[in-house]
N, C-alpha and C positions, 0 to 999 in steps of 0.2 A: 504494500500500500504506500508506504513513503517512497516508494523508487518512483512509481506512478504519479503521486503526487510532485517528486520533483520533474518528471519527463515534462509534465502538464505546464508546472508553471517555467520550465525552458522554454517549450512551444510559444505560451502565452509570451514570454518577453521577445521572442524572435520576433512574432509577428507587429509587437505596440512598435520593433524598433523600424522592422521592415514597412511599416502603413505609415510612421511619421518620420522616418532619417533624419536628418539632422533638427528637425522641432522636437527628436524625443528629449532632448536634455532638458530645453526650453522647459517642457510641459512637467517634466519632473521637478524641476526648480518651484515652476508656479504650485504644483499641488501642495511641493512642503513647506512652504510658503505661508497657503492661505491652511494648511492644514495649522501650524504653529501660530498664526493669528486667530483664528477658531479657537486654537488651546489655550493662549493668553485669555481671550474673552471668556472663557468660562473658568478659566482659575481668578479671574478677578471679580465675578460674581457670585462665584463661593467664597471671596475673602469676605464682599461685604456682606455678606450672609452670614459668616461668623462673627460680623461685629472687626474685623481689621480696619483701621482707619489710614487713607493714602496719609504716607508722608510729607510725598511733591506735589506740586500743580503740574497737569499733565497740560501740555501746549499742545500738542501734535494729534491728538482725535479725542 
């Protein structure tokens, strides 16, 4: 099962590279990107859901 399982996700990465060629990098950047901005916004919503108070004045959003 795990040989099949890595055959599967070889396949799967040949083809994301073969259908976008040089935007694959691009698109990987952007996912982990907006995946890490996703992450921030929800760990700063469970801070103040536990009562943590910002330190700084945030300028930037």
């Amino acid at each position: 099962m795990l040989l099949l399982t890595g055959v599967a996700c070889a396949v799967g990465a040949a083809l994301f590279f073969k259908i976008f060629g040089s935007d694959a990098l691009n698109i990987i950047v952007l996912l982990a990107l907006a995946g890490t901005i996703g992450d921030n916004f929800r760990l700063r919503r469970r801070l103040r859901e536990m009562g943590a108070k910002p330190e700084g004045k945030r300028t930037w959003l």
